[in-house]
C-alpha positions as semicolon CSV with decimal commas, in nm:
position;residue;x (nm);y (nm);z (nm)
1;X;4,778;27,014;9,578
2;X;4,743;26,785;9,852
3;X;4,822;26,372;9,862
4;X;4,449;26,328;9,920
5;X;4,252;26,153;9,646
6;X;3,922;26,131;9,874
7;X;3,889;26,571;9,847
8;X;3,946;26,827;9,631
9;X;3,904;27,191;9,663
10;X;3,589;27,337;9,538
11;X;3,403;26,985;9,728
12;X;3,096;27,081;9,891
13;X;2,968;26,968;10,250
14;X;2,666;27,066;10,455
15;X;2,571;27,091;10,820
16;X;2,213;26,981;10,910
17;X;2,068;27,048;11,283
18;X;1,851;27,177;11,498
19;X;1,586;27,138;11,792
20;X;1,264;27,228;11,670
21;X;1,355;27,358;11,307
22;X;1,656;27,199;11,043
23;X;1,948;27,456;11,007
24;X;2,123;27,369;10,666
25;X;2,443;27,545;10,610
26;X;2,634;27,438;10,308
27;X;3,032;27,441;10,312
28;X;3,330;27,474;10,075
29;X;3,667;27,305;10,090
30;X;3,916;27,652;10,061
31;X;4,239;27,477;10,172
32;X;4,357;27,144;10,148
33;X;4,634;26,929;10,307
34;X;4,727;26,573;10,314
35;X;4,526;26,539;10,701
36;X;4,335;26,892;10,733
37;X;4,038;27,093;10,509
38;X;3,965;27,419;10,549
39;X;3,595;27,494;10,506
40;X;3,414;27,818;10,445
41;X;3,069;27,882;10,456
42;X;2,863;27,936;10,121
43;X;2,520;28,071;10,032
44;X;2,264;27,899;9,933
45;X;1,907;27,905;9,756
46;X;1,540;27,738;9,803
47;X;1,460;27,509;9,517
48;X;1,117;27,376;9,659
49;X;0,888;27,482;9,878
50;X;0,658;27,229;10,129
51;X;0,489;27,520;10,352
52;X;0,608;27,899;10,432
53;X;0,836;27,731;10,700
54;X;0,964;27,424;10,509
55;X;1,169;27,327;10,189
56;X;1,513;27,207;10,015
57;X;1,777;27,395;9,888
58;X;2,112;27,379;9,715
59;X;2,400;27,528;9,766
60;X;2,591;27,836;9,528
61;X;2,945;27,745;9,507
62;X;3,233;28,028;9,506
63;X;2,950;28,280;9,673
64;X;3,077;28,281;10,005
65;X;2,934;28,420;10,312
66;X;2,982;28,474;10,695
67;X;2,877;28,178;10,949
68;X;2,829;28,363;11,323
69;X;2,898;28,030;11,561
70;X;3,241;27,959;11,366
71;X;3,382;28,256;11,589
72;X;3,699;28,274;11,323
73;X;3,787;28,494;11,047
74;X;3,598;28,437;10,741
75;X;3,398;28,208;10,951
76;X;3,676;27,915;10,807
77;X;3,633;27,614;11,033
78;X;3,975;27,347;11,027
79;X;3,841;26,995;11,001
80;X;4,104;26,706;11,062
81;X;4,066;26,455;10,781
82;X;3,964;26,086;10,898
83;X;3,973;25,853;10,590
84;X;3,761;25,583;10,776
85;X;3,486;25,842;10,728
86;X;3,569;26,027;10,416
87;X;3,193;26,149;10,412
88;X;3,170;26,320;10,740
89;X;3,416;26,514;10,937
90;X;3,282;26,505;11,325
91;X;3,225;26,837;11,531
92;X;3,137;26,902;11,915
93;X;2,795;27,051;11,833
94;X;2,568;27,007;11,565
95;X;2,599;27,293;11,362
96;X;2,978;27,180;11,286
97;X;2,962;26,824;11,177
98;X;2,984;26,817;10,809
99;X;2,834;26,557;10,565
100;X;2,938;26,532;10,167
101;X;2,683;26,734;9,925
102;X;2,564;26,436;9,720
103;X;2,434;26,704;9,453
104;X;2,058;26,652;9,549
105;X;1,879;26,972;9,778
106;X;1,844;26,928;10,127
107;X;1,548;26,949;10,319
108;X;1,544;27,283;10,600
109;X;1,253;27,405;10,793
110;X;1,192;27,700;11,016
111;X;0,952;27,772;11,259
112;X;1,048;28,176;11,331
C-alpha cells in the first residue's frame, strides 16, 4: 500500500456535468501510489425519483463497468494526487473532474 493516508483503495468519487441534463458517473480507486490513483468506472442505481427525467442515485462498489469518453482500457482514468485538494482531482472537461462520494445519493437528470 501506498504512503497516502488521505486515499485508500475501494474510495469512491463521482463526476457530475452536463449542459442541459446532470451526467453522474461514480468512480473507484483500483490502484494507488504515493502521487497517482487509478480510477475505474462503477455502476450505479436510482434511489429516488423527482420526475421520469430526474432523481439521485448511489453508487455499487466492486460492480464495475465501461465509461466511453475515458478512451483507455477498462475505461481506467490516472489522476495525479494534489493534497491541497484531497476532495477533488481536476480534469480538462467536465465529465473527468472527480469529487469524494460523501455517502449521500447524488442528484442526475435527463432530458432524452
Amino acid at each position: 500500500m501506498a504512503k497516502n493516508q488521505m486515499y485508500q483503495i475501494g474510495d469512491i468519487f463521482y463526476s457530475s456535468w452536463g449542459y442541459e441534463q446532470t451526467n453522474v458517473t461514480f468512480w473507484q480507486i483500483v490502484k494507488l501510489t504515493e502521487k497517482t490513483a487509478w480510477f475505474r468506472p462503477i455502476k450505479k442505481q436510482s434511489v429516488e425519483s423527482y420526475t421520469s427525467m430526474s432523481g439521485k442515485t448511489i453508487p455499487l462498489p466492486n460492480e464495475f463497468t465501461d465509461y466511453p469518453l475515458a478512451k483507455t482500457k477498462d475505461s481506467i482514468v490516472r489522476k495525479r494526487i494534489n493534497l491541497e485538494h484531497p476532495n477533488e482531482f481536476y480534469g480538462t472537461d467536465g465529465w473527468n473532474t472527480f469529487y469524494r462520494y460523501n455517502g449521500q445519493p447524488v442528484y442526475e437528470s435527463s432530458y432524452y
